[in-house]
N, C-alpha and C positions, 0 to 999 in steps of 0.2 A: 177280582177286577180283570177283564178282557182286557189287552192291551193291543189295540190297533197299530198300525204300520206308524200312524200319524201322532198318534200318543206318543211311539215310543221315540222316533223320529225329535217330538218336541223334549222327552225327557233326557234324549241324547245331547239334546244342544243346551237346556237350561239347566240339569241336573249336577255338571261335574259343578261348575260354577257356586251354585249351591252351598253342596255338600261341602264343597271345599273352606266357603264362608263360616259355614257354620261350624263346622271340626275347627277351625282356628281364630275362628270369634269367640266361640264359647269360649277356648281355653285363655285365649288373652284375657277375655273378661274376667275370668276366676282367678288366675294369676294376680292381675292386678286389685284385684278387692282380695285377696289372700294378703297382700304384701301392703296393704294402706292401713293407716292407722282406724281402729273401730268405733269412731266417732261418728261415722256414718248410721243413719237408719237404712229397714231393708230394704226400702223405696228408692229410698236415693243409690242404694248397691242395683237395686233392679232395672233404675232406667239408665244406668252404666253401663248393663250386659245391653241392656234394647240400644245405647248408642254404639258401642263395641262389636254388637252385630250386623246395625245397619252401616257400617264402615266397611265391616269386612265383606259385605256384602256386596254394594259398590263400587268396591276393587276389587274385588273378584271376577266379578263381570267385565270390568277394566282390562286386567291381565290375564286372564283365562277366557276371553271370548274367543279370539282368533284358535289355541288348540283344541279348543270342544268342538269347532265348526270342523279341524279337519280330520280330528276321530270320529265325528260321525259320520264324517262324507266315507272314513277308511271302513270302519263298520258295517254302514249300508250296503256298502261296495261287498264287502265278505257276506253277508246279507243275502242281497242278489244273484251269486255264485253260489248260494244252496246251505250257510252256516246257519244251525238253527238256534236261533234266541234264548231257546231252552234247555240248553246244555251247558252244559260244564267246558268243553272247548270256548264257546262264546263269553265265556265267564275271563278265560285265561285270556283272549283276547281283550277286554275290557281293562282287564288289571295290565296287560302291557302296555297298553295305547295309554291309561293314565299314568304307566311308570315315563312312558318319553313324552308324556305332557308336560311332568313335573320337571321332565329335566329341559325342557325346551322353556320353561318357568322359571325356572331357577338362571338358566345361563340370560334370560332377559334381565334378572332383579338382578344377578351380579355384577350384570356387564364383561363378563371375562374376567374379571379381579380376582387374586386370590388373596386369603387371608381365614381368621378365626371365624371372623362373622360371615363372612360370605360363604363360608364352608358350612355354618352348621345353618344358615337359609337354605342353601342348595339340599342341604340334606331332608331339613323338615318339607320345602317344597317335592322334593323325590316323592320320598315318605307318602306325605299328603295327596300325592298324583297317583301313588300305588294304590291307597285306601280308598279312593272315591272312585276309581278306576273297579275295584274290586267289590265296593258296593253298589254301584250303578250294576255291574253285572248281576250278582245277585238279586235286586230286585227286578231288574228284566228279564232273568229266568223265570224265576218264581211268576212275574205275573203273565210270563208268555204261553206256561203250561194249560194244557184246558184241563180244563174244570170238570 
């Protein structure tokens, strides 16, 4: 797959959001049918994960639109001044830009609070903002290479 300016530009803004939904949809969703009693069929476990996902999905877009708009404005920008999409530098950029996504994520859901719970959101939000930071790059290397 050729990856245009416009493509990647779009995969910048709608990608972390995503990835993010679904890394922690999927998993609340199996958690919670792990942990429920097996009375259930797997229809009815299946359209748990389909609501479980389109929730996270939702609020993901909710709470992560505003930092995917300004890592990819920072991106473009690094972009523009000659960083090339298909490198491993570009990559490390991606993974930092979603580690201060996560943590600009995290200090909204906390509010400033500290405590047990808000520690280990702030943490899974990091986390989360590292990994989707870090595969966003990856696959806009990969599909920035030519062919």
């Amino acid at each position: 797959m050729k990856l245009t300016r416009g493509k990647r530009i779009a995969l910048e803004l709608l990608g972390p959001p995503l990835l993010g939904a679904l890394i922690l949809g999927t998993s609340n969703a199996l958690y919670a049918i792990w942990t429920q009693p097996r009375t259930d069929s797997l229809g009815e476990s299946l359209s748990q994960i389909g609501a479980y996902l389109l929730f996270a999905v939702i609020g993901a877009y909710m709470i992560a639109g505003i930092p995917s708009i300004i890592c990819t404005c920072v991106i473009e920008w690094r972009f523009a001044q000659g960083l090339n999409p298909a490198t491993w530098r570009a990559v490390r950029l991606f993974s930092a830009l979603g580690f201060v996504s996560g943590n600009m994520i995290a200090v909204y859901l906390t509010d400033f609070r500290w405590g047990i719970g808000t520690l280990w959101l702030g943490t899974v939000s990091v986390g989360v903002g590292l990994l989707v930071g870090f595969l966003l790059g990856i696959l806009i290397k990969r599909w920035s290479t030519k062919n």
